[in-house]
C-alpha positions in Angstrom: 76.8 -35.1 24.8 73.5 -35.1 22.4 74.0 -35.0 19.0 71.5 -35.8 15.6 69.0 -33.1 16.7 67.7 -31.8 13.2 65.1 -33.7 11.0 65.2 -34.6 7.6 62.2 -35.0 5.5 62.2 -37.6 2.2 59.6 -38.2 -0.5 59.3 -42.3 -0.8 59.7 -41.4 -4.5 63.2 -40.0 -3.8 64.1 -42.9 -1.6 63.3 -45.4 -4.0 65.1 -44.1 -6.4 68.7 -43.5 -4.1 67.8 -47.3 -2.9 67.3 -48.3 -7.2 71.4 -46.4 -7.8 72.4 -48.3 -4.4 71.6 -51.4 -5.8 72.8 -50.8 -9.3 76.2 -50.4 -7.1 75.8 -53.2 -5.7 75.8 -55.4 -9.1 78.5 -53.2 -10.2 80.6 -54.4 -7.2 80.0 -57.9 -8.5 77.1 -58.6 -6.2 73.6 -59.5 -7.7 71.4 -57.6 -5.3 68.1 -59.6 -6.6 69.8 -62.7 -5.5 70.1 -62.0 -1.6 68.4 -59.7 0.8 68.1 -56.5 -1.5 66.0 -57.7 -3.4 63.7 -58.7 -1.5 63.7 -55.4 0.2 63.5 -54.0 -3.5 60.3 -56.3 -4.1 58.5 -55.2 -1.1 59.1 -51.1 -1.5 57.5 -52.4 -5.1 54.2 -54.4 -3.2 54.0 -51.0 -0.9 53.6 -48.3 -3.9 50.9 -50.6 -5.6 48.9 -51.3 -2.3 49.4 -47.6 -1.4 45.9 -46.5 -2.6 44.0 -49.8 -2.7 45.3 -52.0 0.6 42.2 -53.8 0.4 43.8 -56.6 -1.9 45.0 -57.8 1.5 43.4 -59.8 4.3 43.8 -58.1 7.4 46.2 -60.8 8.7 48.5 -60.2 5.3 48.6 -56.6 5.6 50.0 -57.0 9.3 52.5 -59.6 8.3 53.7 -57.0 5.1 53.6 -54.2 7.5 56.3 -55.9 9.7 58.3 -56.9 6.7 57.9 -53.4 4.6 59.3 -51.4 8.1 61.8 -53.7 8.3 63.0 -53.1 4.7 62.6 -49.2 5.0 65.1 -49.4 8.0 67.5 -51.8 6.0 67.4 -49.3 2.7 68.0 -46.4 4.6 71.2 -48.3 6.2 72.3 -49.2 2.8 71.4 -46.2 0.9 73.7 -44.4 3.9 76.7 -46.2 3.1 76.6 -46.3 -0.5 76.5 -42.4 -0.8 79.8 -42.5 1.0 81.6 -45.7 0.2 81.2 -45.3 -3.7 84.1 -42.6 -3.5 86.5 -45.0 -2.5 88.4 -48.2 -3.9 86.3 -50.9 -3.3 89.1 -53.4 -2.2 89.1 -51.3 1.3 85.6 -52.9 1.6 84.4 -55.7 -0.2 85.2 -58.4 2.3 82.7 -56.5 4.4 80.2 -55.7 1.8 80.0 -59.3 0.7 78.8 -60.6 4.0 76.6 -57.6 4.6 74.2 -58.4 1.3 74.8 -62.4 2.7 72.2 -61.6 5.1 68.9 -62.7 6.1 66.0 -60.5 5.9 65.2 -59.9 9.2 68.0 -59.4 11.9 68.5 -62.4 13.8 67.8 -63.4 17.3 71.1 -65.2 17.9 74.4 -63.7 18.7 75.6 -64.6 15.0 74.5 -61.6 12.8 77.6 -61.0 10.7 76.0 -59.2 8.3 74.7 -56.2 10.6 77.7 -56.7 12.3 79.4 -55.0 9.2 76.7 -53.0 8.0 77.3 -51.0 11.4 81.3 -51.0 11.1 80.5 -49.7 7.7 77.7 -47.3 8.9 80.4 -45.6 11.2 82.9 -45.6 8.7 80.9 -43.9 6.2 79.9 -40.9 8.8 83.4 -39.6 9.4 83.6 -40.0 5.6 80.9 -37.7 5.0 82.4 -35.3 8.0 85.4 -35.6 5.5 87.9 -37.5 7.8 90.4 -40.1 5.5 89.4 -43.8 7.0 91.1 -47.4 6.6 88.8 -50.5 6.8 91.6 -52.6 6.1 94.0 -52.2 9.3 94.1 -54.0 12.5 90.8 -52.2 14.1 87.2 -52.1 12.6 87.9 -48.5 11.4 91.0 -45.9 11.3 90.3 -42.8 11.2 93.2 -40.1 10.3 92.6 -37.1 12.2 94.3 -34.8 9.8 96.7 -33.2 12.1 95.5 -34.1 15.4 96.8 -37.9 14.8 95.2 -41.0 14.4 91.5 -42.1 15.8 90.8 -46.1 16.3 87.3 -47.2 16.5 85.9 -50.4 17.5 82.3 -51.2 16.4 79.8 -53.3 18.5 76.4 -54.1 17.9 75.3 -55.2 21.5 72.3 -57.9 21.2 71.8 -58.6 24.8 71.5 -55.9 27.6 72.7 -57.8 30.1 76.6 -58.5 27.8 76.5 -54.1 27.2 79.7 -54.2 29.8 81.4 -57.2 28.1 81.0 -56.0 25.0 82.6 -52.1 26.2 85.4 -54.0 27.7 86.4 -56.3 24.8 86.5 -53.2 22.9 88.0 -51.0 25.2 90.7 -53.9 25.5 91.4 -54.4 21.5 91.8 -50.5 21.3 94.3 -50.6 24.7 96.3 -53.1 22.6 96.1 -51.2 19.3 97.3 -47.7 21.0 99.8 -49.3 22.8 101.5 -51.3 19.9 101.5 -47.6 17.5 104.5 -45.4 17.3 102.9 -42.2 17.5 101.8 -40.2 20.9 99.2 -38.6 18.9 96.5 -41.7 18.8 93.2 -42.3 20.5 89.8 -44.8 20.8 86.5 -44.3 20.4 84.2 -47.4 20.8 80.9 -47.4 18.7 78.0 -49.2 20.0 74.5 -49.5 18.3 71.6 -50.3 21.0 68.7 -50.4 18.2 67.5 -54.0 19.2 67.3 -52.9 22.9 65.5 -50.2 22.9 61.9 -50.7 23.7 59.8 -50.8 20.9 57.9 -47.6 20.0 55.5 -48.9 18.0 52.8 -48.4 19.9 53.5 -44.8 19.5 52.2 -42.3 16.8 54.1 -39.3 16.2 52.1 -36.1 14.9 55.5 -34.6 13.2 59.0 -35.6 12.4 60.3 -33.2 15.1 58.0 -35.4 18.1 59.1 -38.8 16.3 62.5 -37.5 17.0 62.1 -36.2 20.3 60.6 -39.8 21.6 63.2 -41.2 19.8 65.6 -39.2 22.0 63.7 -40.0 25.1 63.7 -43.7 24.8 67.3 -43.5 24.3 68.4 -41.1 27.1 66.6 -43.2 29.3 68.3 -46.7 28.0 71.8 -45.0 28.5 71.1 -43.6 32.0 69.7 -47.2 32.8 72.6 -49.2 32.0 75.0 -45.8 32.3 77.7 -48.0 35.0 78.3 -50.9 32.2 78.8 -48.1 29.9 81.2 -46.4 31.5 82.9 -49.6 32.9 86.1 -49.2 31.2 87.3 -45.7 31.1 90.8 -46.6 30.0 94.1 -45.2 28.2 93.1 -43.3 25.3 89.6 -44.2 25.0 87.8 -40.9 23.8 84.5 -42.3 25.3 81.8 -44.3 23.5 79.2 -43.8 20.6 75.7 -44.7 21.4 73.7 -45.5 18.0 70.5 -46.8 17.6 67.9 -46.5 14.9 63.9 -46.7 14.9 60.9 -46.7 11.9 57.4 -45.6 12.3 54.7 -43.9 10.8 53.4 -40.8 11.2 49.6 -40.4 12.7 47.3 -40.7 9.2 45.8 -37.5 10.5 49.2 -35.7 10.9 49.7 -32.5 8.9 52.4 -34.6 6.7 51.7 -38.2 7.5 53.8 -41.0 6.1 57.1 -42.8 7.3 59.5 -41.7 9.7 63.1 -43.2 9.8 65.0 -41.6 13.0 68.9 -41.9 13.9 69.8 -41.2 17.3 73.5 -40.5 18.7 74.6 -40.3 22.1 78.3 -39.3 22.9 79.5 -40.7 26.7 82.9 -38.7 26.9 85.3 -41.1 29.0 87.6 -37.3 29.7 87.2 -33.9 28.3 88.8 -33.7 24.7 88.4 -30.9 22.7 89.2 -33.7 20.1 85.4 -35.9 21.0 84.1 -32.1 21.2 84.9 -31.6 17.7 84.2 -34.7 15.9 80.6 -35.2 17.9 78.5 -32.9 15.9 80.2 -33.7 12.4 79.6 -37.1 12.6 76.3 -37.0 13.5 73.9 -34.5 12.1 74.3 -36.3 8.8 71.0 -36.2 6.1 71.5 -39.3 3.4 70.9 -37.2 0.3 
């Protein structure tokens, strides 16, 4: 079950200034973006705009070593920038234990299993998409996010960001057993699971890859990612259990357009891919709205 098929297409202009608001938020909340990882981010979207039109200020060797940490910050902003236009709705004491160690971070995701601030940045990520699919959530409960399901019950979803391929089935079946527990111990019949996985750091890389359009950036995008999931499809699908809906397959990639493209510049891509554990009309349903989601 496919899902984020349609392209969205920003000015750098526009992103700039929905990152500027998201990190105005940010100091509203009581957290001084310029002081942790934000800023920096902030600083380097700066360097990028004044380098734009004369990148000969740079050795070679520097302009590969900001090229590794502008990407890096475009995928970060556009994480942030996602949640923000979602999460600024709601009361922030449903989040700020999360958002705190998200900005904590270190500029570049880490190596080591101990990433706590993508961690949330993901449980928040997932959050804010059945937010903007207009689903009531909880952050505060006893799974990473509740989900009301407005008539059709209540929807538990675990969040794992897998950082090793070979712990993909350990990770599906510490999830699948936290949601086993949570369904079990609620009152109501109508309650289910969905487990959310993000597979972005094993992916392999596409950099080498130039896209000539949004719509083939996407479509390798999709390829790589189909091809990952049919790979490692039996640790996947390892733990078909209780309730469990299925699992959420998300991963994210950056690159840039061919310089000779008819629109060249910067492509961001998400990519979801639904694994349904049974048929549910209820999975059905919530797939597409959760997914095909622009930021603005």
């Amino acid at each position: 079950m496919k899902s984020d098929d349609k392209q969205y297409s920003h000015q750098l202009d526009n992103l700039i200034s929905l990152y500027a608001e998201a990190c105005e938020w940010l100091n509203e909340l009581g957290i001084a973006y310029s002081k942790n990882r934000y800023g920096v981010y902030k600083q380097h979207f700066e360097k990028f705009t004044e380098l734009e039109n004369n990148y000969s200020k740079l050795e070679n060797e520097d302009l590969l070593s900001f090229k590794k940490k502008f990407d890096n910050a475009y995928l970060e902003v556009n994480q942030l920038i996602r949640i923000y236009d979602r999460l600024k709705e709601i009361d922030s004491g449903e989040f700020m234990e999360q958002i705190r160690k998200v900005a904590s971070g270190q500029e570049f995701r880490a190596n080591s299993e101990n990433d706590q601030a993508r961690d949330f940045l993901f449980e928040l990520s997932i959050a804010s998409r059945f937010m903007k699919a207009g689903f009531s959530i909880s952050l505060t409960g006893i799974c990473d996010v509740v989900v009301d399901l407005v008539g059709d019950g209540k929807l538990f979803v675990e969040c794992k960001r897998i950082k090793s391929q070979t712990k993909i089935g350990a990770n599906i079946k510490k999830a699948s057993k936290q949601i086993h527990s949570r369904v079990k111990a609620d009152a109501s019949s109508k309650v289910y699971g969905l487990i959310a996985i993000n597979v972005s750091d094993l992916l392999p890389s596409s950099s080498a890859l130039r896209p000539n359009s949004m719509k083939e950036g996407t479509a390798i995008h999709r390829a790589i990612s189909n091809n990952f999931i049919r790979a490692n499809l039996e640790q996947i699908t390892s733990e078909r259990r209780g309730k469990s809906l299925g699992v959420m397959c998300v991963s994210e990639v950056m690159t840039h357009l061919l310089v000779d493209a008819k629109t060249p510049g910067l492509f961001y891509s998400r990519h979801t891919e639904f694994i349904p554990y049974c048929k549910s009309s209820i999975l059905e349903e919530l797939a597409p709205r959760i997914s095909n989601q622009d930021i603005i």
